[in-house]
C-alpha beads as a LAMMPS data file, in Angstrom:
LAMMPS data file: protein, C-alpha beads

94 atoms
93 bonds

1 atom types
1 bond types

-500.0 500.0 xlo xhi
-500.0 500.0 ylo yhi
-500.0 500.0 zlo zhi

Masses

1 110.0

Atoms # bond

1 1 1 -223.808 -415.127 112.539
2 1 1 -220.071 -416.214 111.323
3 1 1 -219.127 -418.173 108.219
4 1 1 -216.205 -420.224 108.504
5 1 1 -214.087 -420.306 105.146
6 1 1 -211.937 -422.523 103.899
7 1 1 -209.003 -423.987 106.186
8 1 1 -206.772 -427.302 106.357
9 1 1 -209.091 -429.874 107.643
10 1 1 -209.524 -432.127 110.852
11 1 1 -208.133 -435.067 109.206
12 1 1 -205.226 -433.310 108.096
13 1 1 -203.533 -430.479 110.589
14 1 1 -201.228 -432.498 112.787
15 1 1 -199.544 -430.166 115.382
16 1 1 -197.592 -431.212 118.276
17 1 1 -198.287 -430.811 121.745
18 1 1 -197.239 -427.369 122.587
19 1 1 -200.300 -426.244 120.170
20 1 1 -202.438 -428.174 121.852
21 1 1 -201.410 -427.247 125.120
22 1 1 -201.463 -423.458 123.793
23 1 1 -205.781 -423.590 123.246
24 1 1 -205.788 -425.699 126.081
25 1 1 -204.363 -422.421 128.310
26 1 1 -207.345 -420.386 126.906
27 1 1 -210.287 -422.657 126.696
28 1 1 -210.478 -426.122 128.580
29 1 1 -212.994 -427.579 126.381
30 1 1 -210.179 -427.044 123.749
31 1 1 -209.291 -430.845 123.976
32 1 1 -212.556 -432.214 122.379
33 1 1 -211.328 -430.631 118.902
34 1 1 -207.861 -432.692 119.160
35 1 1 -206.820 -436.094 118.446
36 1 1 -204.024 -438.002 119.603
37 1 1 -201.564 -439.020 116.650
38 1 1 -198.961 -441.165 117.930
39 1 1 -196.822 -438.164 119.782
40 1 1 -198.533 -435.292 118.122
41 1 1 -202.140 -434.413 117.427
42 1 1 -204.622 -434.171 114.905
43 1 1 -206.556 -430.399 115.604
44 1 1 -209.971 -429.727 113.894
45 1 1 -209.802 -425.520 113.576
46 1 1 -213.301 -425.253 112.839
47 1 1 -214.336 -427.047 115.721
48 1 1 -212.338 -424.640 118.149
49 1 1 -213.316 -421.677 115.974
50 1 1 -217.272 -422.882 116.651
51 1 1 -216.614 -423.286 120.253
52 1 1 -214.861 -419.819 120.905
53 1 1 -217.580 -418.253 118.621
54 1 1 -220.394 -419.765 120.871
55 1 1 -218.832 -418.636 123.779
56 1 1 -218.862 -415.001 122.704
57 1 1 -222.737 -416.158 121.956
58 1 1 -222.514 -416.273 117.938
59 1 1 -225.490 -418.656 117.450
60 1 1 -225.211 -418.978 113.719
61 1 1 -221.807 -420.652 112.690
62 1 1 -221.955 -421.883 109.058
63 1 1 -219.385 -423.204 106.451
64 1 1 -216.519 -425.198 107.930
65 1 1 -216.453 -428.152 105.837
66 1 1 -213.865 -427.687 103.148
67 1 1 -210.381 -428.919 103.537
68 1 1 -207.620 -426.668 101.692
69 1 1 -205.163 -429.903 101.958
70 1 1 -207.328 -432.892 100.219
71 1 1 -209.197 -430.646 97.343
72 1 1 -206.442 -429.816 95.291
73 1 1 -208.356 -428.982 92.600
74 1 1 -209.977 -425.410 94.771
75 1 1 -207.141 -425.017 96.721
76 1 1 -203.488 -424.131 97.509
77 1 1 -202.198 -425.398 100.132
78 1 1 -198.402 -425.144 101.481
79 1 1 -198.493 -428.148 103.829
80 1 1 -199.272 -430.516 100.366
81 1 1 -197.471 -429.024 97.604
82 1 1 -194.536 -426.629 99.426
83 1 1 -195.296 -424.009 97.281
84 1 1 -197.236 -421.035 98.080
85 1 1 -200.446 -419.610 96.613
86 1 1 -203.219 -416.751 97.325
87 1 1 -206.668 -416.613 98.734
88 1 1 -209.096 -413.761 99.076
89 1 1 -211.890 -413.578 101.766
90 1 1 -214.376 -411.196 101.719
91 1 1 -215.564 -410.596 105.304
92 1 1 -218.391 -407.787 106.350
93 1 1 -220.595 -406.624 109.896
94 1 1 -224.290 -406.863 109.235

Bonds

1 1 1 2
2 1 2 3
3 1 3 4
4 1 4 5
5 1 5 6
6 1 6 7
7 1 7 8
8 1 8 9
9 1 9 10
10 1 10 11
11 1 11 12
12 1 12 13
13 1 13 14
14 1 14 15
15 1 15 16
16 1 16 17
17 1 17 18
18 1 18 19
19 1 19 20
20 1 20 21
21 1 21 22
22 1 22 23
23 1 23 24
24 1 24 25
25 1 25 26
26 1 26 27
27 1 27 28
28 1 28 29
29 1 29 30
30 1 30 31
31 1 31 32
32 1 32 33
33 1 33 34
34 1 34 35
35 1 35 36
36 1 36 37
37 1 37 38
38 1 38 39
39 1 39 40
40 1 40 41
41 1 41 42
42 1 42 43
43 1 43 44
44 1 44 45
45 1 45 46
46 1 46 47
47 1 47 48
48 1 48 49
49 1 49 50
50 1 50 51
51 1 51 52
52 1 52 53
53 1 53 54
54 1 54 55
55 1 55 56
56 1 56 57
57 1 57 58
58 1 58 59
59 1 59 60
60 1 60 61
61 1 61 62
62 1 62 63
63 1 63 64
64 1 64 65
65 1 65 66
66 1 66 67
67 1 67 68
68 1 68 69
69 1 69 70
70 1 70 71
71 1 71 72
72 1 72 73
73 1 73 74
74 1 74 75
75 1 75 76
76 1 76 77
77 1 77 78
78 1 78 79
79 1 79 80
80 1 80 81
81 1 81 82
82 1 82 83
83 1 83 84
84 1 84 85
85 1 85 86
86 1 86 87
87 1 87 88
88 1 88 89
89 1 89 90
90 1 90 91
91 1 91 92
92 1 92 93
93 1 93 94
């Protein structure tokens, strides 16, 4: 089971090609969690987290629907306001 905490969103992470390219050299199925933005790329981080989770056979993959860049009221978020902020995770084996 993995829970997948907060992280810039889908919508929102535009990275150029040599990111893409980069999870492309580990995992071909990498390219069904980018989108094509004009030269660079939108890149959903959950999705390729859930996809290198299942291959390592995690079954149960929760959370992954909060975007640190559009809720500004939860969260910092560098890439919005250029200023830095903190966030704890607590993470644990069962």
């Amino acid at each position: 089971m993995a829970w997948l905490g907060p992280a810039i969103g889908p919508q929102a992470f535009e990275v150029g090609p040599e990111v893409r390219d980069a999870f492309m050299a580990k995992d071909e199925n990498a390219h069904r969690a980018f989108r094509p933005a004009g030269e660079k790329y939108f890149a959903d981080i959950y999705q390729l987290a859930r996809q290198r989770l299942a291959n390592v056979g995690v079954e149960l993959i929760f959370g992954g629907d909060r975007c640190t860049l559009s809720e500004k009221d939860d969260f910092f978020s560098y890439r919005r306001d250029k200023t830095t902020g903190r966030m704890a995770s607590f993470i644990w084996l069962i």
